[in-house]
C-alpha positions in Angstrom: -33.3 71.3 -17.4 -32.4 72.7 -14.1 -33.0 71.5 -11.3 -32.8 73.2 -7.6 -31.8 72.1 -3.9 -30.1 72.9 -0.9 -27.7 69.8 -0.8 -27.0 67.7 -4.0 -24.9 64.5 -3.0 -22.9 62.5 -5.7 -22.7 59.3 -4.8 -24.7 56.3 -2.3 -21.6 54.6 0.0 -22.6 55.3 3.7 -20.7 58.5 3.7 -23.3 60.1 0.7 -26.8 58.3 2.9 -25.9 58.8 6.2 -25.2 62.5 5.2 -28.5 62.7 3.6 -30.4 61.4 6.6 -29.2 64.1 8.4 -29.3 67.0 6.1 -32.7 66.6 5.1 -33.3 67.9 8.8 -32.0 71.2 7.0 -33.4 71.2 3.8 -33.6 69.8 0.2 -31.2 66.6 -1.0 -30.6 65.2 -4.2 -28.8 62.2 -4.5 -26.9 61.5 -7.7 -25.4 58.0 -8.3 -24.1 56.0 -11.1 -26.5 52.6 -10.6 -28.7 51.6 -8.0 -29.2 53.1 -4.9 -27.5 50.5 -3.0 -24.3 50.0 -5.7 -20.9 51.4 -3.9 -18.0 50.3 -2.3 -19.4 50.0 0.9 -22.0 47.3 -0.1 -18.5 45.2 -0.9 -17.3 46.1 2.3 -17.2 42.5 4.1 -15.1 42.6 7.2 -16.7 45.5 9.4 -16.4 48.8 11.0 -13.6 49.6 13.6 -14.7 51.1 17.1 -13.7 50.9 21.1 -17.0 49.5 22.5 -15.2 46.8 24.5 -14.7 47.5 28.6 -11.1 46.2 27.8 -10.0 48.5 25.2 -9.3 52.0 24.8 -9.1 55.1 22.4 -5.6 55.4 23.0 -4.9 52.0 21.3 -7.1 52.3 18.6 -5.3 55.6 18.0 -1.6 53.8 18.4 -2.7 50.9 15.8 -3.8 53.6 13.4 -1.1 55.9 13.6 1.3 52.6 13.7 0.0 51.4 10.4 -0.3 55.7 8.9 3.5 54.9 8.6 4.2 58.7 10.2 2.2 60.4 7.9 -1.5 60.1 10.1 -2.7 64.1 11.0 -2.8 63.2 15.4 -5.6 65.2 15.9 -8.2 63.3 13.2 -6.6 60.4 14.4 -8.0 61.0 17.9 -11.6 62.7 17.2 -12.3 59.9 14.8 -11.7 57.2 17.2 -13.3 59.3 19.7 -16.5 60.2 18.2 -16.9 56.3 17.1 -19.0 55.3 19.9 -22.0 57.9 19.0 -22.0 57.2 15.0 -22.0 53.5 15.9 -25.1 54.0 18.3 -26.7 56.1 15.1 -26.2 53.3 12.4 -27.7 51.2 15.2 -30.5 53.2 15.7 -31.0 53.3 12.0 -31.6 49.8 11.9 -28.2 47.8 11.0 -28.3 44.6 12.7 -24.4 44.1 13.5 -23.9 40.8 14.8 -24.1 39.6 18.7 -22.1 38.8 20.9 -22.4 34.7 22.3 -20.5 35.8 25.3 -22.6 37.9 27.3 -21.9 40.5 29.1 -20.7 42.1 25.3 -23.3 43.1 23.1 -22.1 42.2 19.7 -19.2 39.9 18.7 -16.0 42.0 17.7 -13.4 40.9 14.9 -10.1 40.9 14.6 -8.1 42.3 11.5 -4.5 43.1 10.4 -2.9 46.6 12.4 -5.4 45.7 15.1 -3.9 44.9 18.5 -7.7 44.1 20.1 -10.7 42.7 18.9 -12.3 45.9 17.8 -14.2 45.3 14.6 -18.0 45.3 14.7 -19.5 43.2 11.7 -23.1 41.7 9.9 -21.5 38.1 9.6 -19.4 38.8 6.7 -21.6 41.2 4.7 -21.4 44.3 6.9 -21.0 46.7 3.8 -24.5 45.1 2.9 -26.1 45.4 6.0 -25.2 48.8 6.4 -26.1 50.1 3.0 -29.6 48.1 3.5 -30.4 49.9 7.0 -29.8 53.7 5.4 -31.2 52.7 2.0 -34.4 51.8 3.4 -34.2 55.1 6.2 -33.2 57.8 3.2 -36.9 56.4 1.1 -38.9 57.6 4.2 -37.8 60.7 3.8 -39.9 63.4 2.3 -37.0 66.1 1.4 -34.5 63.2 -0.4 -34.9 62.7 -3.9 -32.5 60.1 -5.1 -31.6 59.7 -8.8 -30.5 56.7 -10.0 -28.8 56.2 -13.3 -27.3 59.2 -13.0 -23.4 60.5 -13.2 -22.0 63.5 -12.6 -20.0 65.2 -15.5 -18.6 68.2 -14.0 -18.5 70.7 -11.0 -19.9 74.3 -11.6 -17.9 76.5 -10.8 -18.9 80.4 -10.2 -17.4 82.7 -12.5 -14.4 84.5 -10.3 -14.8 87.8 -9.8 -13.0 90.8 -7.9 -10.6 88.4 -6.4 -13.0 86.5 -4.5 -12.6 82.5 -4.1 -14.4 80.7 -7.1 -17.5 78.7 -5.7 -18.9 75.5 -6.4 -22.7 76.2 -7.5 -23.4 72.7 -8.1 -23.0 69.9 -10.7 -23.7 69.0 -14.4 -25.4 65.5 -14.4 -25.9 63.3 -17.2 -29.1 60.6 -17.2 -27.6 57.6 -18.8 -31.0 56.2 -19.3 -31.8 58.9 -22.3 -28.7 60.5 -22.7 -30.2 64.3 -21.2 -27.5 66.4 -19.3 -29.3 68.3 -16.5 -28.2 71.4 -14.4 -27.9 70.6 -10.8 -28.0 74.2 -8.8 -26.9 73.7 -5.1 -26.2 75.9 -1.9 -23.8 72.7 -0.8 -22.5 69.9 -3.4 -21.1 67.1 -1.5 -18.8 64.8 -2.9 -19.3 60.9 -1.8 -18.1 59.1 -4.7 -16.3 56.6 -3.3 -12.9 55.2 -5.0 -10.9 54.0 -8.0 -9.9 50.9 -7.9 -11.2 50.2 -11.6 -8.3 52.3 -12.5 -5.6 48.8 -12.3 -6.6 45.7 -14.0 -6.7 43.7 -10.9 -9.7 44.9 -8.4 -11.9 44.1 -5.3 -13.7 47.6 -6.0 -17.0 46.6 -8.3 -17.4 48.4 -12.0 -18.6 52.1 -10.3 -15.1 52.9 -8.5 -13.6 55.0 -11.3 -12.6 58.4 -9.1 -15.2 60.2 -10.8 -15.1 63.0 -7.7 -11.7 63.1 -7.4 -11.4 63.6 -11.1 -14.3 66.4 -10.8 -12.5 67.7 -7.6 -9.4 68.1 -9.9 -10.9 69.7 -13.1 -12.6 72.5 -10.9 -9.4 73.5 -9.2 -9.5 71.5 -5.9 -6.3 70.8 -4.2 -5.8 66.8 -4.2 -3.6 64.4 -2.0 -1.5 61.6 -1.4 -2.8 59.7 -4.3 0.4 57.8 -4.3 -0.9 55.6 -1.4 -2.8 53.0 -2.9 -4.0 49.8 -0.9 -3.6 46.7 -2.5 -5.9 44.1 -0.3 -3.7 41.4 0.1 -6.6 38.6 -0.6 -8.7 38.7 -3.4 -9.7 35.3 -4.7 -8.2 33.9 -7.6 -9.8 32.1 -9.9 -10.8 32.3 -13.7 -14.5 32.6 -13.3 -14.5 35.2 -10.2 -14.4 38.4 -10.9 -13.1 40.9 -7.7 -14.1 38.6 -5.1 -12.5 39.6 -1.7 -11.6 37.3 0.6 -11.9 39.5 3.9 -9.4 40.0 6.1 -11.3 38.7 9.2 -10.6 35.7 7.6 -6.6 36.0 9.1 -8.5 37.8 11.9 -10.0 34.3 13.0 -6.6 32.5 12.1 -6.2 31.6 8.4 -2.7 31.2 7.6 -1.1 32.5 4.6 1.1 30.0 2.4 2.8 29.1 -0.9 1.4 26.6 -2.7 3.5 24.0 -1.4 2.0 24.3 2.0 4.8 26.5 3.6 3.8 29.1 5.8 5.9 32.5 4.7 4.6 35.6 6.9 6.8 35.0 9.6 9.6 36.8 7.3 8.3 39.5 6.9 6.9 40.7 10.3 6.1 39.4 13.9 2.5 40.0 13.5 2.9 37.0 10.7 -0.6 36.7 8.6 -2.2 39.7 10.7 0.6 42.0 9.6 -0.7 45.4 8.1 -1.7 45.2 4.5 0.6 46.7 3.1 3.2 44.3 4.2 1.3 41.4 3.4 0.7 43.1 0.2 4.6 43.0 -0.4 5.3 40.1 0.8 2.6 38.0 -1.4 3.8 39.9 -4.5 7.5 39.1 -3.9 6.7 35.6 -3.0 4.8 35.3 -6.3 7.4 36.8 -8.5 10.0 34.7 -6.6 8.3 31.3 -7.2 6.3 32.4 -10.8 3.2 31.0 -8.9 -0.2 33.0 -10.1 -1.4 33.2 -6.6 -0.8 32.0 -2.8 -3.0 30.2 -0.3 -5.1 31.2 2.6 -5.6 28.1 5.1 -8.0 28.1 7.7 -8.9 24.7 7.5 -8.2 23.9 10.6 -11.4 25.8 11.6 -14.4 24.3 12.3 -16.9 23.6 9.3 -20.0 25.1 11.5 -17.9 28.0 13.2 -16.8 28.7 9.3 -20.3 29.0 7.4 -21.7 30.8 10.7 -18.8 33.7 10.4 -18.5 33.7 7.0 -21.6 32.9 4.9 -20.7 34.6 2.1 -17.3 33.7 2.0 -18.0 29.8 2.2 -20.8 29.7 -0.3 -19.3 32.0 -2.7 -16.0 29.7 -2.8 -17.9 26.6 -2.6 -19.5 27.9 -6.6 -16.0 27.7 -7.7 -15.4 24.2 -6.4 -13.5 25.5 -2.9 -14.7 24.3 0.1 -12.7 26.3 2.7 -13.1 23.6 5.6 -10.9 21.9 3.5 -9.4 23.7 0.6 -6.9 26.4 0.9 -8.3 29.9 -0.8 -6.3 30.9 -3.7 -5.5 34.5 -3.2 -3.7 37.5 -4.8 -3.3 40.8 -4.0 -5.8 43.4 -5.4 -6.1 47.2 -5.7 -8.4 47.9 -3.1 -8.6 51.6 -1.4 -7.0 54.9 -2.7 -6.2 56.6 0.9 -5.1 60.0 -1.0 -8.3 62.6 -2.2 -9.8 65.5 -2.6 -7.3 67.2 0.5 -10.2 68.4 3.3 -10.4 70.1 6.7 -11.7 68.7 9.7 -15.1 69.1 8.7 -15.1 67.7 4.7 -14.4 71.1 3.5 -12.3 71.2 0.2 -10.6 74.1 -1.1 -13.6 75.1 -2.9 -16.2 77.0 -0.7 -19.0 75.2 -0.5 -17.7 71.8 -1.9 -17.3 68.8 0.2 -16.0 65.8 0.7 -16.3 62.5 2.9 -15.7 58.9 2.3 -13.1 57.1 0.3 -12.7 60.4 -2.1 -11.6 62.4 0.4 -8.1 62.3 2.3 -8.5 63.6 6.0 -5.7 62.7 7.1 -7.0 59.8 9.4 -5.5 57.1 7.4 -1.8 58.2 6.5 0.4 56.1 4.4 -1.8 52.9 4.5 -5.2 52.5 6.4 -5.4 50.4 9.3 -8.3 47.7 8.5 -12.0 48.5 9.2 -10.9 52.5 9.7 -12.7 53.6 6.3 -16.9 53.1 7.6 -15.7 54.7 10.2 -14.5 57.4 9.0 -17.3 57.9 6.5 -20.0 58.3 9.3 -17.9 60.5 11.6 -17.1 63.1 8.4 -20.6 63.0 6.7 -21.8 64.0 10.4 -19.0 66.9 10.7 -19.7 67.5 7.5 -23.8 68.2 8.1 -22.6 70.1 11.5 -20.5 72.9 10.1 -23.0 73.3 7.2 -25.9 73.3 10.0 -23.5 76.1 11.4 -24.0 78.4 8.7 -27.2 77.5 6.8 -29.5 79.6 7.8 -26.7 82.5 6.5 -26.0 80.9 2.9 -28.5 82.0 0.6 -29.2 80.0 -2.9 -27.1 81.3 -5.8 -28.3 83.3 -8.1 -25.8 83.2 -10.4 -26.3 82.5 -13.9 -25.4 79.1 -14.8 -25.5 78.2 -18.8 -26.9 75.2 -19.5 -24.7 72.4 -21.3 -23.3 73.0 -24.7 -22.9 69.6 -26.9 -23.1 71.8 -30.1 -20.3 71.0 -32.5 -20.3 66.7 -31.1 -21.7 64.2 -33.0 -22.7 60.5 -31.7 -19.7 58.4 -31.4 -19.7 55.7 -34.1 -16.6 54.0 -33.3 -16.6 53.2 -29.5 -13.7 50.4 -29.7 -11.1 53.6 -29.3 -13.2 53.7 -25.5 -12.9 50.1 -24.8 -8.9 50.5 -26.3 -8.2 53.6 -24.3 -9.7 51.9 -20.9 -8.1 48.4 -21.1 -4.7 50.1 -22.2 -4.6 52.3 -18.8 -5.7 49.7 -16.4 -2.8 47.7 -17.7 -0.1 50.8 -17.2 -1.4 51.2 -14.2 -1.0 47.3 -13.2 2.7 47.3 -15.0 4.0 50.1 -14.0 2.4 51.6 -11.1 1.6 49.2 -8.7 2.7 47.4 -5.4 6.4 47.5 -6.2 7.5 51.0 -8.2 10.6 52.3 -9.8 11.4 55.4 -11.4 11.9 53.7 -15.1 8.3 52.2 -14.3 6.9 55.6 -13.6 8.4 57.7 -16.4 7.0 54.7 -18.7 3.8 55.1 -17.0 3.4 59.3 -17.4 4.6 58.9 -21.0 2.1 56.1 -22.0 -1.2 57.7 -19.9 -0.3 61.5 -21.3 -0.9 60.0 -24.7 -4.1 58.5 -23.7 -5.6 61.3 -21.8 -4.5 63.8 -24.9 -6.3 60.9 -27.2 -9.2 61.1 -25.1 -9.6 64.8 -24.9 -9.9 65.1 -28.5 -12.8 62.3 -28.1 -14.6 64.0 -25.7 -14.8 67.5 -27.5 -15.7 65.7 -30.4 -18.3 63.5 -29.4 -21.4 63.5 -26.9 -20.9 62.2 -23.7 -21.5 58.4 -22.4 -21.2 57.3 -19.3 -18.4 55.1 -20.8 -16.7 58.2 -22.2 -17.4 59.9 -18.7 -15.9 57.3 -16.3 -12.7 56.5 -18.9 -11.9 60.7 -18.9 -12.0 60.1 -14.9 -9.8 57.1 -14.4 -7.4 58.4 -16.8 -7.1 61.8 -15.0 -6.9 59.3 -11.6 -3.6 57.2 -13.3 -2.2 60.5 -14.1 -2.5 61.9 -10.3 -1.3 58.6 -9.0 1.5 58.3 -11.1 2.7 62.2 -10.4 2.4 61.7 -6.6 4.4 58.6 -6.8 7.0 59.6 -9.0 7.4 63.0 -6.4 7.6 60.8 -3.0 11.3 60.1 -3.2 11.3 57.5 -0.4 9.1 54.2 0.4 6.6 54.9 2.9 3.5 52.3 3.5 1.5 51.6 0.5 4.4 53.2 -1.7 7.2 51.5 -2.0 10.0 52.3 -4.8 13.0 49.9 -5.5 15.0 53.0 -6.1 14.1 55.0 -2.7 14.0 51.7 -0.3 14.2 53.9 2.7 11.8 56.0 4.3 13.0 60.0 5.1 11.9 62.2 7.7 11.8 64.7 5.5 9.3 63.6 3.4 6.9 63.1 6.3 4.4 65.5 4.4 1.8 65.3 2.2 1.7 65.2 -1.8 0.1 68.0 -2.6 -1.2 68.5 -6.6 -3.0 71.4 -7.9 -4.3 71.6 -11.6 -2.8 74.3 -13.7 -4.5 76.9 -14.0 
């Protein structure tokens, strides 16, 4: 079946709803997402969203902290309209209906956090579930809308791309979208396909992202020819809670932000080697440091005290926190938090202009999929809502722009061929496939990296992915098949960028290139072969 609309959206974080809210001022949306509505990386999100709406601070230092923790490799310009159109997207979400949380300290509106990179409190948060609150306020504003149609259950296969023709730029005509309910693969035809699929943390054993984050759009962004970057820089959050019944439970980093201390089992505090900041150091460097401190001492994990807190100030600030650890026996008035590090954000992407345009005319991105440029070689804390909302708005601007100029395609578009598969009978080569790249990517291709570790790491995943091709042409599509194709595309892109950045730089850090270059202040640019 095909199915017609001005905007088709993949994906439900705030980047994909807050875009919809606004385009359906334009026209048609369809909204395609994996799960629920609600289900995305931004209902995780606990600590908050970064703006200057404090009398004493400014754009220039939110702009200095970001471009301090981008390691050198931030684009100046997004840098400064980001931080600079914060104030007007964080009026919107409030208008929307997220209920951020007051201030106790009049004459300030609403209390502002503190996180890691930040030199000011500057972080606006819903106690300790602001990813919840905010995906609550544009869940329930998108339903009121008449031209928003939002399927659920639903996961994009591939981009279509127009034919090319007379040397003019392939492009994107929309998407083909399986139903996982009943197994149906639709035709999505759209003047504008927006990619908001969020991340990919599932693509390392060890995650805060939940079961969705497979970099479904960047794999889709890939396959149809869209240039992708700087997937090298992967953000390990220094804090996930350790423990053998929790699964990717963060530990937010508002948690150091209100002055939990960060120590090896024995009690010792350890930060203070590794950089003045100490426990509020940028993640990266936590990152590094935790890791090196585990492997020093063979300890499985590290300790986050804040003990010294009050009982009252702690379950007021963090509810979620404090319950949640309390089901695993923790009380954190009094227990340490056992913490590792855990693959968190991918700050590389789909590569996109100022305004969420890929290479592909009319494909876009926003959100975690994307790579702007805001966030460099390692995002500074509470910097990723932010730019979510101030891209999905660009985004709906420059298509505003041009709509009324951008007629519907016409093009034929053949519906999808599954002649030839058959039903899989012997899914355990899935469930094989998926566990072995998570691990490569965990071995081989995480916080610390060598070159040995990545050679190992292209070898092993070129085997799976050729393994998994010959699946996939073979056999009708699953979701499960679907999201392992992606990831495993993902590993390959992360593990080509890394082994091409011959220096350490932020979130990548080789053992063979210890020292950062000048001249490799650029971006990792890979194109699919065509």
């Amino acid at each position: 079946m095909e199915f017609k609309t001005d905007f088709l959206i993949l994906g439900s974080g705030i980047a994909g709803l807050s875009l919809a809210i606004k385009a359906a001022e334009l026209g048609s949306v369809a909204i395609v997402t994996k799960k629920e509505t609600s289900e995305s990386n931004t209902n995780y999100a606990q600590g908050g969203i970064a703006a200057v709406t404090d009398e004493t601070d400014s754009f220039a230092e939110h702009i200095n902290d970001t471009l301090i923790c981008g390691a050198g490799l931030c684009r100046k310009e997004v840098v400064e309209f980001v931080v600079k159109e914060a104030p007007p997207r964080i009026a919107e979400l409030i208008n929307w209906g997220v209920n951020f949380t007051k201030s106790e300290t009049p004459p300030y509106p609403y209390d502002l956090g503190r996180e890691g990179g930040h030199t000011r409190r500057r972080v606006l948060h819903a106690k300790d579930l602001t990813g919840y609150e905010i995906e609550r306020a544009l869940h329930e504003k998108v339903t009121t809308l008449q031209n928003v149609i939002i399927y659920e259950n639903h996961i994009g296969i591939d981009l279509i791309m127009e034919k090319s023709n007379s040397g003019r730029p392939r492009r994107c005509l929309g998407a083909y979208v399986l139903d996982i309910n009943n197994g149906d693969i639709h035709t999505y035809r759209a003047k504008y396909t927006i990619l908001s699929t969020g991340g990919a943390g599932k693509v390392y054993l060890i995650t805060t992202n939940p079961d969705i984050a497979t970099g479904d759009g960047i794999a889709m962004a890939y396959r149809a020819g869209a240039k992708i970057a700087n997937m090298e820089f992967i953000q390990f959050h220094p804090t996930c809670l350790y423990h053998p019944e929790a699964k990717a439970f963060l530990i937010s980093e508002a948690v150091r932000g209100e002055g939990g201390v960060l120590k090896l089992k024995n009690g010792l505090p350890f930060m203070d080697k590794y950089h003045a900041m100490k426990s509020l150091a940028p993640r990266d460097i936590v990152a590094k440091a935790i890791d090196t401190e585990i492997k020093k001492s063979g300890d499985e994990y590290v300790l986050l005290d804040i003990t010294h807190r009050d009982r009252a100030f702690l379950i007021n600030r963090f509810p979620n926190i404090y319950h949640k650890c309390l089901e695993f026996g923790i009380d954190i008035s009094r227990d340490p938090i056992p913490v590792v590090p855990a693959a968190h954000y991918i700050c590389g992407g789909v590569a996109v202009n100022a305004y969420g345009e890929t290479s592909i005319p009319q494909l876009f991105a926003c959100g975690e999929v994307s790579c702007t440029g805001l966030h460099g070689a390692n995002r500074l804390a509470s910097n990723s809502l932010l730019e979510a909302v101030v891209y999905s708005h660009r985004v709906c601007s420059k298509i505003a722009a041009g709509y009324a100029h951008t007629p519907q395609s016409e093009t034929y578009i053949a519906p999808w061929d599954s002649s030839g598969t058959t039903e899989s009978d012997d899914s355990v080569v899935v469930t094989h496939n998926w566990d072995e790249v998570r691990r490569c990517m965990w071995n081989y291709v995480g916080i610390v990296r060598s070159n040995k570790r990545l050679e190992r790491a292209e070898r092993r995943i070129e085997l799976i992915q050729k393994e998994i091709d010959d699946y996939y042409r073979n056999y009708k599509v699953s979701k499960d098949l679907i999201e392992l194709r992606n990831i495993t595309i993902v590993a390959k892109l992360i593990t080509r960028s890394a082994g091409q950045r011959k220096e350490s730089r932020g979130l990548h850090y080789n053992i063979d290139y210890p020292e950062t270059h000048d001249d490799m202040n650029l971006d990792t640019v890979i194109l699919k072969e065509q």
